[in-house]
Each structure stands twice: as structure tokens, then as C-alpha cells.
FIDRENNU-21880 format. One line per field, with one value per residue (C-alpha): residue in three letters; x, y, z. Coordinates in steps of 0.001 Angstrom, whole numbers. Layout:
r	(ALA | ...)
c1	(X | ...)
c2	(Y | ...)
c3	(Z | ...)
***
This chain:
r	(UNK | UNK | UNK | UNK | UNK | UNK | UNK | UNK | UNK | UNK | UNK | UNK | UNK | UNK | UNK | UNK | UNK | UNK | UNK | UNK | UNK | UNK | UNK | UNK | UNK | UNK | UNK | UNK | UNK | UNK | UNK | UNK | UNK | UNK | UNK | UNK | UNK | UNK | UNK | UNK | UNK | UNK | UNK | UNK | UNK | UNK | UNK | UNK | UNK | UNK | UNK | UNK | UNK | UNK | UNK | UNK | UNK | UNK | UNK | UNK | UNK | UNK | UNK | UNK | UNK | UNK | UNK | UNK | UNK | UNK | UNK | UNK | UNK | UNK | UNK | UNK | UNK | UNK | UNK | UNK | UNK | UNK | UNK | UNK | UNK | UNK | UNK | UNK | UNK | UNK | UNK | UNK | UNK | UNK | UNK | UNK | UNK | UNK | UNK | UNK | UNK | UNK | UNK | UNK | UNK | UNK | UNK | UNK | UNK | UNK | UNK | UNK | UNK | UNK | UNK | UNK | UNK | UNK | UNK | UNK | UNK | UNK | UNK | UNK | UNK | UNK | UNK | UNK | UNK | UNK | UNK | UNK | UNK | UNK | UNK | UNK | UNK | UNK | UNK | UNK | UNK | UNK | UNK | UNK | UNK | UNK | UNK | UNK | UNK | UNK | UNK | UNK | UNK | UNK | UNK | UNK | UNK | UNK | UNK | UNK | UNK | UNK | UNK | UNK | UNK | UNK | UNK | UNK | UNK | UNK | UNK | UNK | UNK | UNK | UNK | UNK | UNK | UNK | UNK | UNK | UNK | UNK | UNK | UNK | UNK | UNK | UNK | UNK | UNK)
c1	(100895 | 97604 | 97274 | 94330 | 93987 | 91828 | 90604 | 88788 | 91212 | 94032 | 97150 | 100922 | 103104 | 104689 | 100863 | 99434 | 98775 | 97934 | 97398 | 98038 | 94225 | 95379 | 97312 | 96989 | 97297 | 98718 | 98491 | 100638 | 98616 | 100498 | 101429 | 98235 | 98183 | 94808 | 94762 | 92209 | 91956 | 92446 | 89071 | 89698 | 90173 | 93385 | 94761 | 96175 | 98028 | 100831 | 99629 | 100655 | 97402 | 95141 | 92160 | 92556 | 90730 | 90098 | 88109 | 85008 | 84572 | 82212 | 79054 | 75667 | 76227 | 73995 | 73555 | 70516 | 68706 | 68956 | 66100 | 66691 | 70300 | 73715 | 76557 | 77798 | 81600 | 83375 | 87388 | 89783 | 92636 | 94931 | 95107 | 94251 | 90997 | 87956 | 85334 | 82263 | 78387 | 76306 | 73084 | 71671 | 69534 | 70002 | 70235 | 66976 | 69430 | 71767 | 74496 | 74989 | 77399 | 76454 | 73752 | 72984 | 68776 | 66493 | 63980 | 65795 | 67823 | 71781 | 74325 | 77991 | 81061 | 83967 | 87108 | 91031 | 93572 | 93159 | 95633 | 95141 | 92011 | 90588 | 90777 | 90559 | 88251 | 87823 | 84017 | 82278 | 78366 | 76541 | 74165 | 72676 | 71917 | 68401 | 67096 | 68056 | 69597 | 73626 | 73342 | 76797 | 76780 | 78651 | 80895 | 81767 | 84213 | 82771 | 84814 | 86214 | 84883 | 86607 | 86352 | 86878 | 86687 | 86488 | 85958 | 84258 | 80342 | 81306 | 83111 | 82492 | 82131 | 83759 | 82712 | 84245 | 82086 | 84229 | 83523 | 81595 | 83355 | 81210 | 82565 | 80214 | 80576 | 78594 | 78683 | 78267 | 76593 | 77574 | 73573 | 75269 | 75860 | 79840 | 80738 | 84224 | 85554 | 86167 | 88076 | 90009 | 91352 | 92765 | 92417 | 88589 | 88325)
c2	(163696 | 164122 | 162339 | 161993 | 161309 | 159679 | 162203 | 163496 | 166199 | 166809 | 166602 | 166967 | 164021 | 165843 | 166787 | 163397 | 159959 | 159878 | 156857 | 157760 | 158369 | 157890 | 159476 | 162948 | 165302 | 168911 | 171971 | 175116 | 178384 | 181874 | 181093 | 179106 | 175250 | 173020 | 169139 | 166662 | 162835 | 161306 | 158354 | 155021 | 153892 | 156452 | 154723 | 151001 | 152721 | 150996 | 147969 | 149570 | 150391 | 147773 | 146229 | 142881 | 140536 | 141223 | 139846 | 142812 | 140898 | 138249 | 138273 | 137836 | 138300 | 137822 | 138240 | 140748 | 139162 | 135423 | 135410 | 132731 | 132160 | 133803 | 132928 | 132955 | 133636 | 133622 | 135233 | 133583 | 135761 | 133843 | 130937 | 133533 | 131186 | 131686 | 129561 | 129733 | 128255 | 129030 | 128217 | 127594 | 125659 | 122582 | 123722 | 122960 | 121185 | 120505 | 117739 | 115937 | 118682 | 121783 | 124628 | 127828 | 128098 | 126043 | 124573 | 122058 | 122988 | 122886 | 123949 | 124137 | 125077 | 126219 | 126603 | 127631 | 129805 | 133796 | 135814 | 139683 | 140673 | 137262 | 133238 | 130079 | 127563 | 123468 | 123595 | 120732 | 119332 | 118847 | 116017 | 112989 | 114554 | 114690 | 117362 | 116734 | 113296 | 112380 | 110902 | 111648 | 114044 | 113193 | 116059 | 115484 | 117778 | 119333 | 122027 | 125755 | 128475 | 131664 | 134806 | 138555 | 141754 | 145177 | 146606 | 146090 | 145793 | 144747 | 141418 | 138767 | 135011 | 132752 | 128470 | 126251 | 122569 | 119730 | 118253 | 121721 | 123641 | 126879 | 128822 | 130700 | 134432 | 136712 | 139699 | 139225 | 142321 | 142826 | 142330 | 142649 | 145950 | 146715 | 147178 | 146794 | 146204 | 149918 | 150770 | 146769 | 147985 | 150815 | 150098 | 150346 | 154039)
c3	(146564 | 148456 | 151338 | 154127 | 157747 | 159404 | 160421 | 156982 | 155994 | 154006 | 155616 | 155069 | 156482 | 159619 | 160737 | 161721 | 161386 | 157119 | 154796 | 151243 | 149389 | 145904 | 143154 | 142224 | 139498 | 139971 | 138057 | 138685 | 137567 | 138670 | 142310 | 143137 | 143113 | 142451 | 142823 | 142624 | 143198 | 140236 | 139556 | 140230 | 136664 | 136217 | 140109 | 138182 | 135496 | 137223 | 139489 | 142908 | 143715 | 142205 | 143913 | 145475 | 147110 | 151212 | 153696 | 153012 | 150124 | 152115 | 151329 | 149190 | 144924 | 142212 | 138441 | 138601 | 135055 | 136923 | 139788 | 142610 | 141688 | 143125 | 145126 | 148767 | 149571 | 152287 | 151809 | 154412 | 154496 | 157167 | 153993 | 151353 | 150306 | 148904 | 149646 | 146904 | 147313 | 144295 | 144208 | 140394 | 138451 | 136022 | 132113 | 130091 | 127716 | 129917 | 129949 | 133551 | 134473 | 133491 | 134699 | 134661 | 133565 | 134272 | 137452 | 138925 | 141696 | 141646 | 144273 | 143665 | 145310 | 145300 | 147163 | 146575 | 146307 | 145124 | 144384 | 143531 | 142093 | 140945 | 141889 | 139930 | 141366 | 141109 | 141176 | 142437 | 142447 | 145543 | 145205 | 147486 | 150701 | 152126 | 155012 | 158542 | 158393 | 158455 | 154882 | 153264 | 150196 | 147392 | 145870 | 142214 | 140395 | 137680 | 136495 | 136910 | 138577 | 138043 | 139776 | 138925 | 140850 | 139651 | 142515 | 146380 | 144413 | 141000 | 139472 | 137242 | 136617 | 134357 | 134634 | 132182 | 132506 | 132230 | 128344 | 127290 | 125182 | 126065 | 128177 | 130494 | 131421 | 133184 | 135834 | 139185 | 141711 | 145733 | 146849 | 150523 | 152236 | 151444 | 155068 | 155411 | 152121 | 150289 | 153933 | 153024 | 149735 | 148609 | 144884 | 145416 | 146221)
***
């Protein structure tokens, strides 16, 4: 097992104060011994370690090939919510529900439960408010927004409109600074 401190150095148990960095392989060569951190892909071969969904996850994404367009969240660990605002545009063929290209403006969101690495979200349309007045705005459930992540910079994006077959995927980028979220998780190192 290698383990670090906080401290930056490799450290036995009795030592100090140590966290454990991830899952090592060892190899045994005369009487001297070599180790190495194994890469993240090799630390979920059995679940203990996987990434999950923390707080560091807050933030500015994006789909780099869609200009103007990405999505706000906000992770709200004391209820373990996620709280989604994406900001699209209306489909050039689009039905009354469903958008991702386009030039008329949309904005969705999102909010529910997450468990683990990913959350499935009720995903509503915004419409009927106007700038700096109390004029209600009317919040119409149009579907599923799912969520994915990888890792602290890396996820994708799965929306399912209500009476559209097609279901839409694409990746999703961190355009944020990751400040807090690779020290949040240990399946992201």
C-alpha cells in the first residue's frame, strides 16, 4: 500500500497523519522493492475508489464545438442535489420542447437527487419572464437531463425530450478552474 501525508511524502502509518493516495502495484527484484501509483483508470477495478459527485464539482461546463451554450451547477451536498441551468438555443427543426442548435434563446433547468458519479434530472423550460419586473415565469417539464462524470474536468450529457424519440448525447468540459474538487474525491486522482 502507498500512502501520503499531507505533507507531500510517502509515509508509513505509525509516521503521521496519512490518507490513502491510491492503489499500488509492487514488484520484488533481489532485495530491492519499486512501486508506483497505479493511473486512475486501473483505481475502479473494484468500486471502492470511484469518483463521485462533491461539492468542487460547482461550476461553469460547456460542450467546446457549441459556442454560447453550457451549463451552470451548483452540488448541494447537505441534500445531495444538483441543481442544473443550461443555457441553449431552440432547434432549427425543433418541436415545442426540444433544443440544442439554433438562435433562439432557451434556458433549462434542472434539479434532483445524485447519487455516485452521475444524476437523473426532471428538466424543465423557462419561459414568460421579462427583465426587471416580478412577472411570474412559467416552468414546464420537458424531460430528462442526465448527468455523467468521469472525473473533476470531464463528464457527459444525456437529455431525453418528452415525445422525441432521439436521445441526445454529448460531452460536457469543466470551463471553471477545478479548485477544490480533485482534493473532494479521491477517485479523481
Amino acid at each position: 500500500m502507498v500512502c501520503r501525508s499531507p505533507y507531500g511524502e510517502i509515509a508509513t502509518p505509525p509516521q503521521r497523519a496519512i490518507r490513502l493516495a491510491g492503489p499500488c502495484a509492487t514488484l520484488t527484484l533481489g532485495a530491492a522493492l519499486t512501486f508506483a501509483l497505479l493511473s486512475p483508470a486501473h483505481a475502479h477495478h473494484d468500486g471502492s475508489d470511484a469518483f463521485a459527485i462533491n461539492v468542487g464539482l460547482s461550476g461553469s461546463w460547456y460542450t467546446p464545438e457549441w459556442g454560447g451554450q453550457g451549463f451552470l451547477l451548483d452540488v448541494i451536498t447537505s441534500d445531495q442535489q444538483l441543481f442544473v441551468t443550461w443555457f441553449s438555443y431552440r432547434a432549427v427543426d425543433a418541436t415545442p420542447t426540444n433544443s440544442l442548435v439554433g438562435d433562439e434563446q432557451r434556458w433549462y433547468v434542472a434539479q434532483g437527487p445524485y447519487s455516485g458519479h452521475s444524476a437523473a434530472l426532471p428538466l424543465y423550460r423557462t419561459s414568460g419572464g421579462r427583465f426587471n419586473t416580478p412577472m411570474p415565469v412559467d416552468l414546464q417539464q420537458i424531460g430528462t437531463l442526465t448527468i455523467h462524470f468521469d472525473n473533476c474536468t470531464d463528464g457527459s450529457a444525456e437529455v431525453q425530450f418528452d415525445g422525441d424519440p432521439q436521445l441526445q448525447q454529448f460531452e460536457i468540459t469543466r470551463l471553471t478552474p477545478d479548485i477544490n474538487c480533485t482534493r473532494l474525491s479521491p477517485g479523481s486522482r
